[in-house]
N, C-alpha and C positions, 0 to 999 in steps of 0.2 A: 478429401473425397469430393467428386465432383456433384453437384445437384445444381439442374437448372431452373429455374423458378419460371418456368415458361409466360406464366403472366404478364410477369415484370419486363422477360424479354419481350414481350408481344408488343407494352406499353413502351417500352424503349425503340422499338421501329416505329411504331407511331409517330412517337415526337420527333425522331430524325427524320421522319418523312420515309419511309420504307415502308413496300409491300412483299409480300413471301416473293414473288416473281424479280424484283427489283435489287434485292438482300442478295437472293441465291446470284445473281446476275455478279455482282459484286467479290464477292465471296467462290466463285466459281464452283459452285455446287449446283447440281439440277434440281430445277425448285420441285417436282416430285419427294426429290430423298430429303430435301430438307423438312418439307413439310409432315416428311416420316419421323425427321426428328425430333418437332415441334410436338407430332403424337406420345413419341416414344421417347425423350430427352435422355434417357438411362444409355441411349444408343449413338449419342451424339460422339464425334473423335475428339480428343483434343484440338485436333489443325485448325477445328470449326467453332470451336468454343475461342481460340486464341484470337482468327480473324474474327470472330464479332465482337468480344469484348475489343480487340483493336479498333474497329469502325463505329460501334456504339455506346462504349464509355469513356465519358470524360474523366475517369480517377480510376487507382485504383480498388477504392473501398465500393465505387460505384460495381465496378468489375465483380468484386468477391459476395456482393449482394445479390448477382443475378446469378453467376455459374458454381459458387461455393456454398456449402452447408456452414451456417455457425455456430454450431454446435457440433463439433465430431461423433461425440458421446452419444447423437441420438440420429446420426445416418445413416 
């Protein structure tokens, strides 16, 4: 199941040096809907979850700590 910890993504653009305008830019999404998704992350698509985890993690345990639950049992 997917869950996005938006926090973690928020501090993840940070440290690569991204801003909502900068990410979407990248990612070819309009920084409006992204920033819908940033609100509403339950709304987010896969394609947008795959390209960020591709541009902002370095692993993939980094990956399943921002866009997965670990815990199934409790999502």
């Amino acid at each position: 199941m997917i869950r996005v910890d938006v926090p973690k993504l928020r501090g993840k653009m940070a440290e690569k040096g991204f801003t909502i305008t900068s990410i979407s830019d990248e990612i070819r999404v309009n920084r409006n809907t992204f920033s819908g998704y940033l609100e509403q992350p339950e709304k987010m698509p896969y394609s947008v979850i795959a390209a960020l985890a591709e541009l902002l993690c370095d692993s993939y345990e980094e990956a399943c700590k921002i866009f997965f639950a670990q815990d199934f049992r409790f999502a």
